[in-house]
C-alpha positions in Angstrom: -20.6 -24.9 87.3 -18.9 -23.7 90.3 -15.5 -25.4 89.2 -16.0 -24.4 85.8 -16.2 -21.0 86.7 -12.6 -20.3 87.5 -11.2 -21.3 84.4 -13.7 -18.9 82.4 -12.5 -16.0 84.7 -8.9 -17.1 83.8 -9.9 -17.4 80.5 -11.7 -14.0 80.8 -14.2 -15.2 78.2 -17.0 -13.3 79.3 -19.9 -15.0 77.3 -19.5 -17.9 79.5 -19.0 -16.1 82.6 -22.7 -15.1 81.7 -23.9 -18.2 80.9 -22.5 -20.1 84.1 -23.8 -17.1 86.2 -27.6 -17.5 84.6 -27.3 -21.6 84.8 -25.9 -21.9 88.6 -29.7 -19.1 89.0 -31.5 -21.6 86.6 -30.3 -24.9 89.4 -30.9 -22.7 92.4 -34.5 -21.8 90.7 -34.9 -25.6 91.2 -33.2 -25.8 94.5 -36.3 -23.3 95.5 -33.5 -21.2 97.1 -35.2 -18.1 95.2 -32.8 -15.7 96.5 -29.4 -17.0 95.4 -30.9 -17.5 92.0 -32.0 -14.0 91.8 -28.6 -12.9 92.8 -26.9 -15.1 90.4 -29.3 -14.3 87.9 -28.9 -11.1 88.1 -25.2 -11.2 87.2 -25.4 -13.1 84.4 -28.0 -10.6 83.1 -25.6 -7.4 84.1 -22.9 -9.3 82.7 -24.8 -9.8 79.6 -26.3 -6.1 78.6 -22.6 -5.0 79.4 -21.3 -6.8 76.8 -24.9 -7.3 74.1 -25.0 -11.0 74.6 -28.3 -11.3 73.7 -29.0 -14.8 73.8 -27.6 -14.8 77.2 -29.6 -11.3 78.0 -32.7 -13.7 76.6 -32.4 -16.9 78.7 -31.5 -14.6 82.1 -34.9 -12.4 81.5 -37.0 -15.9 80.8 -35.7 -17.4 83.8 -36.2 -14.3 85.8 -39.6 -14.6 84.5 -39.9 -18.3 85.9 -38.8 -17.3 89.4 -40.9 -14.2 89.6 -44.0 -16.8 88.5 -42.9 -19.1 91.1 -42.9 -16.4 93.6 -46.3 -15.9 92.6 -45.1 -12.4 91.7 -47.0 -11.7 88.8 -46.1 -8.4 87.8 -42.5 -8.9 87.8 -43.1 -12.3 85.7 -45.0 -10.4 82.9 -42.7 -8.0 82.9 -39.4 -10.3 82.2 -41.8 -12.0 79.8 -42.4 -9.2 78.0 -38.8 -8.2 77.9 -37.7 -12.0 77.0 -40.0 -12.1 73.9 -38.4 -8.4 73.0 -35.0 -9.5 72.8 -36.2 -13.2 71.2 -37.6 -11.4 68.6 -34.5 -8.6 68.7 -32.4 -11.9 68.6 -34.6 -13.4 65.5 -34.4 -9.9 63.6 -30.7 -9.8 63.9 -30.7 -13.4 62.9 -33.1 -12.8 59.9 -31.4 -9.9 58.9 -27.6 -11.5 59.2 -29.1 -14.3 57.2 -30.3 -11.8 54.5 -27.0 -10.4 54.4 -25.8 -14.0 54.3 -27.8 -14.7 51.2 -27.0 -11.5 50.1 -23.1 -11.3 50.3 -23.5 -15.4 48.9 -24.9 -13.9 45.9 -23.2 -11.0 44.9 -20.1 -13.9 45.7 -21.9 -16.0 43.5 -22.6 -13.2 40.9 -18.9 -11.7 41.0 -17.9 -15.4 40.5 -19.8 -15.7 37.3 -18.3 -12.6 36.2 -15.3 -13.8 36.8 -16.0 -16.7 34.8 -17.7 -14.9 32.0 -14.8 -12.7 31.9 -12.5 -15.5 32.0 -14.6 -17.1 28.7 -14.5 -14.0 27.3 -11.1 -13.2 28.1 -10.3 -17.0 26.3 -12.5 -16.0 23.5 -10.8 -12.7 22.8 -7.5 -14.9 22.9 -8.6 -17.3 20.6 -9.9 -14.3 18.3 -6.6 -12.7 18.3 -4.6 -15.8 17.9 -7.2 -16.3 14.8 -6.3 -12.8 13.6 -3.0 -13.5 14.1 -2.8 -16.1 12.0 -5.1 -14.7 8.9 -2.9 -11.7 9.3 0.3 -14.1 9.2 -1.3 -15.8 5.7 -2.8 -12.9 4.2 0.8 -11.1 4.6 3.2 -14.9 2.9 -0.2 -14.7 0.1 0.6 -10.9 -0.6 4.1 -11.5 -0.3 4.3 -14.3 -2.6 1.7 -12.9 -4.6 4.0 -9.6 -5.1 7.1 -12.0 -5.3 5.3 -13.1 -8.3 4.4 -10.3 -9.9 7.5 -9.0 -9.6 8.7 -12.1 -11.7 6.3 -11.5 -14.3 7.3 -7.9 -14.2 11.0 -8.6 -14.7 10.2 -11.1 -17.4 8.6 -8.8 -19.2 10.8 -5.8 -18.2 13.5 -8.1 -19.7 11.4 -9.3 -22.8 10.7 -5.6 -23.5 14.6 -4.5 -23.4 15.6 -7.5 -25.5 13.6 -6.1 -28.0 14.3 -2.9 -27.6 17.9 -4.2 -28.0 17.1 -6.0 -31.0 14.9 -2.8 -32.6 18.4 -0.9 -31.9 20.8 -3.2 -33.4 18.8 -3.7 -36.8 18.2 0.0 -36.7 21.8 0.3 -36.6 22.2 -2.1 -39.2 19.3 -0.2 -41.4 21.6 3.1 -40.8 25.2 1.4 -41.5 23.6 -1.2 -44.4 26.6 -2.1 -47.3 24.2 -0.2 -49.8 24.6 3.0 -47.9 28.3 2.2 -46.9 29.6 1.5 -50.2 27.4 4.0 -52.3 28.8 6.7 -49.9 32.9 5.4 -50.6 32.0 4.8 -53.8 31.2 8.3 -54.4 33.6 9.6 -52.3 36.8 7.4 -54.3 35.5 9.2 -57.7 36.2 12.4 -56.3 39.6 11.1 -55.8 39.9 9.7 -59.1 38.4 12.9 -61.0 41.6 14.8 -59.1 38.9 16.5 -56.6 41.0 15.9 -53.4 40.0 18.9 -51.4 35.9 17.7 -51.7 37.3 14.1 -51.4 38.5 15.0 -48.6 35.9 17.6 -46.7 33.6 14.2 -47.8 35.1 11.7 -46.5 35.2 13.9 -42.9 31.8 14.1 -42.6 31.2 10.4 -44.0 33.7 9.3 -41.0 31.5 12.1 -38.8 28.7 10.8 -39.7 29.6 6.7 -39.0 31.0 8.1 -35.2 27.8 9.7 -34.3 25.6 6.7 -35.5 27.6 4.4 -33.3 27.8 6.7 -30.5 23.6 7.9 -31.2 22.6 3.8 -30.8 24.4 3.6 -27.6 21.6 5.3 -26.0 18.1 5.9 -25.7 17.6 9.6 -26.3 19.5 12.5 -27.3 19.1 16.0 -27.8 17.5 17.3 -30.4 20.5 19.4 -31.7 22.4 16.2 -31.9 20.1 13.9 -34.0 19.4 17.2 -36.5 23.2 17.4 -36.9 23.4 13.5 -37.4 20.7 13.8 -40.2 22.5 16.8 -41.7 25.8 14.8 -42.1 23.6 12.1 -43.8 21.8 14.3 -46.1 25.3 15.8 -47.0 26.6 12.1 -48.3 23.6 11.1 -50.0 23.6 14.5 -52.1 26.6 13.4 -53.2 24.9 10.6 -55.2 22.2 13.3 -56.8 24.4 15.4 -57.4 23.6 18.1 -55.2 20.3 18.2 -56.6 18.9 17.9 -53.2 18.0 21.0 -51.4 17.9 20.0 -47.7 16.4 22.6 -45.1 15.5 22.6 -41.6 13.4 25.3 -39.8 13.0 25.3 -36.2 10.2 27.6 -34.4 12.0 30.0 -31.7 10.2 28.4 -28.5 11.8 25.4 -29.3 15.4 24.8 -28.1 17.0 22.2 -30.0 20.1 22.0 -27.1 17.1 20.8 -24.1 14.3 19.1 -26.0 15.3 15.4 -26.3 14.2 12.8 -28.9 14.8 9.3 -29.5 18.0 8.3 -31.2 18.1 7.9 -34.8 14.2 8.5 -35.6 14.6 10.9 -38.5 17.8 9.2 -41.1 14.9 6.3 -42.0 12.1 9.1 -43.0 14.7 10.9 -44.9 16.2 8.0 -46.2 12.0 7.2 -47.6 11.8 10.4 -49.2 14.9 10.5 -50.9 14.6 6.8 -52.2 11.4 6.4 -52.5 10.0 9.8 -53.7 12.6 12.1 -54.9 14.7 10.1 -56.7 12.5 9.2 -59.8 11.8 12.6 -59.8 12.7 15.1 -62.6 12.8 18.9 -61.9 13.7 20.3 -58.4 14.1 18.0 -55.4 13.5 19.7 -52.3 13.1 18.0 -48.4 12.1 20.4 -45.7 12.2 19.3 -41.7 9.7 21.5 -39.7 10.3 21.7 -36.0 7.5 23.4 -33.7 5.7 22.9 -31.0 2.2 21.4 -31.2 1.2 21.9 -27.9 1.9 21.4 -24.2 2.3 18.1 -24.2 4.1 17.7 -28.1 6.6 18.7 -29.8 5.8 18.3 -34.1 8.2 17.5 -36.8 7.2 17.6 -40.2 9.6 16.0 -42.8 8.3 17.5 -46.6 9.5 16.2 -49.8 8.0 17.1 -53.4 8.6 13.5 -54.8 6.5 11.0 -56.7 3.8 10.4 -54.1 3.6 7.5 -52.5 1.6 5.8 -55.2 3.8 6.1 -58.1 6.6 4.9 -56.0 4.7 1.6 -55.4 4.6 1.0 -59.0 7.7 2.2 -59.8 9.3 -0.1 -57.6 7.2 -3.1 -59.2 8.7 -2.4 -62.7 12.4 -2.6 -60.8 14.6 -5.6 -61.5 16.2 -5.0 -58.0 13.5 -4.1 -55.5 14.6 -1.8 -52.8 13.1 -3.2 -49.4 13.2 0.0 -46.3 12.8 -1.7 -43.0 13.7 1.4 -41.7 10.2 3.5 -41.1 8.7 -0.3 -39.8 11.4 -0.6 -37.1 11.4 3.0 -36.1 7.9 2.9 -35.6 8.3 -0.3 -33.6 11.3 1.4 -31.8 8.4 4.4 -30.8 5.4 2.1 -29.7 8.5 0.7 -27.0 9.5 4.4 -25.8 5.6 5.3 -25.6 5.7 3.0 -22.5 8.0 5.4 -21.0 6.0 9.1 -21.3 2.8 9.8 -20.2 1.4 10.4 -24.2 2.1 7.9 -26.5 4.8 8.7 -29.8 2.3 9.4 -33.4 3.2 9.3 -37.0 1.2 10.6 -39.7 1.7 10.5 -43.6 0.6 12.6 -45.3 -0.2 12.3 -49.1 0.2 16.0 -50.7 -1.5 17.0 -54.2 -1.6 20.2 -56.4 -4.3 22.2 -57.6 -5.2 19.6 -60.3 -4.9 16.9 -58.0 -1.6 15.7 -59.3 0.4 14.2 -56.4 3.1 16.8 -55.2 4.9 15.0 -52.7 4.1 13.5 -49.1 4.2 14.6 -45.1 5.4 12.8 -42.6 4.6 14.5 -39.2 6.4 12.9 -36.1 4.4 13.7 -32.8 6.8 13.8 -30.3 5.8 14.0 -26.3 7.5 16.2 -24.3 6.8 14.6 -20.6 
């Protein structure tokens, strides 16, 4: 111990210095040289307390306790006894309670390790859910997309469908309007104006019959015009086909003040085929006066009426007066226009209406028929 001692000065680890100091006591206890143990002793206990080494503090006091008890100093022995089992017990608290903590801090390690864990899971978990919603999200947006792609096919195909048909409803309605019949009876009447030497109503005719030919070409170039426009086209008409009753016809339109023929719009060319009916197909078998009156008002907010009058046959003695004909007259022209309405109804909110009317006198004779167009105005 005595060479070892040195080095722990050096060193300047004082736990050892203490425990070499106690030992080189415990040896001289042996030696029965009482009195350099107690001095060394009594070092390594000084050296001990200053520094709270209790294990050292407890082996000093117990030897302490064997020297006083070997002195036969029994006082002294119980009392280093006493204080030995103190600072065992100090030392076994401190042990107990640093091996609580131990267990202690090892679980909460343990616990914030199987947080970290769960977390981790749950932090995968979340990942996977995401990724999952991710893709769904990813499908659900190509299944929409297609989905819409395809719609819109089906939409443009029938888009397209509708305005070949529309086309095809304009071009035989032009062909209905500018049929030979009409073309020839109308230059046919016009020429025997020239040929009876009436030049000036040959000519004033044969303006409005090239008037009226401009503005049916220009009227089936598009979809709606005003209604100023189409009443002007039908006057032109109704002017040419008087010529072939000889101005028996007497044509009037009356228009109610809220209306404004110049802003309300119509569809082109929806009137010459109702005319065309009445004249043809009521008023021209008729004897006596002929009369056609067009009605314009307005029905309500959301239409506009016009009512086409003639004081023909009746629609009934025209059926079987065009049975007995050798030459059957066919009008397409009410059928298409009609079509041609049903296709713009897909455009306004309200829906284009036609009713015909069948009119009688007071003893149930017929006295002519009523066509009322129900035109929206939105």
């Amino acid at each position: 111990f005595n060479s070892i001692l040195p080095l722990a000065e050096e060193w300047g680890d004082k736990e050892m210095i203490s425990a070499i100091y106690i030992n080189i006591g415990w040896t001289y206890i042996h030696m029965d040289q009482h009195q350099r143990a107690l001095q060394n002793l009594e070092k390594g206990l000084n050296m001990a307390e200053e520094y709270d080494i209790y294990g050292n503090i407890y082996t000093a006091k117990a030897f302490m306790h064997d020297l006083y008890e070997k002195e036969k100093d029994y006082e002294n022995a119980l009392e280093y006894y006493e204080q030995a089992q103190t600072i065992r017990r100090q030392i076994s608290n401190e042990r107990n309670t640093r091996y609580v903590y131990d267990v202690i801090s090892r679980a909460e390690s343990e616990e914030r390790t199987n947080q970290m864990e769960s977390l981790a899971q749950e932090n995968e978990l979340v990942k996977l859910r995401l990724k999952r919603n991710q893709n769904t999200l990813i499908i659900s947006t190509l299944v929409l997309a297609l989905f819409l792609l395809i719609l819109y096919v089906f939409y443009r195909q029938f888009q397209l469908k509708s305005d070949k048909k529309l086309l095809t409803l304009e071009q035989t309605m032009l062909r209905s309007q500018m049929n030979p019949h009409f073309l020839f009876n109308s230059l046919n009447s016009i020429k025997l104006y020239i040929i009876n030497n009436e030049k000036k109503n040959a000519v004033h005719y044969l303006n409005k019959f090239s008037k009226l030919v401009r503005k049916i070409l220009d009227a089936s170039s598009v979809k709606e015009i005003s209604l100023a426009e189409e009443l002007e086209t039908v006057k032109l008409y109704m002017n040419i086909e008087n010529i072939r009753f000889n101005n028996e016809i007497n044509f009037t339109v009356r228009i109610d003040q809220e209306i404004d023929p110049y802003q309300v719009k119509v569809p082109s060319l929806i009137l010459q085929p109702f005319l065309e009916n009445a004249l043809w197909h009521g008023l021209s078998s008729k004897e006596g006066e002929k009369n056609i009156e067009l009605y314009i008002s307005r029905e309500n907010n959301k239409y506009m009426q016009i009512a086409i009058t003639d004081n023909g046959v009746g629609r009934d003695a025209s059926e079987e007066l065009k049975k007995s004909r050798v030459l059957k007259r066919k009008s397409l022209g009410i059928d298409i226009t009609k079509a041609r309405l049903r296709n713009f109804s897909k455009a306004y909110r309200n829906s284009f209406e036609i009713d015909i009317i069948d009119l009688f006198d007071r003893m149930r004779h017929p006295s002519g028929t009523r066509i009322i167009l129900h035109i929206p105005t939105s």
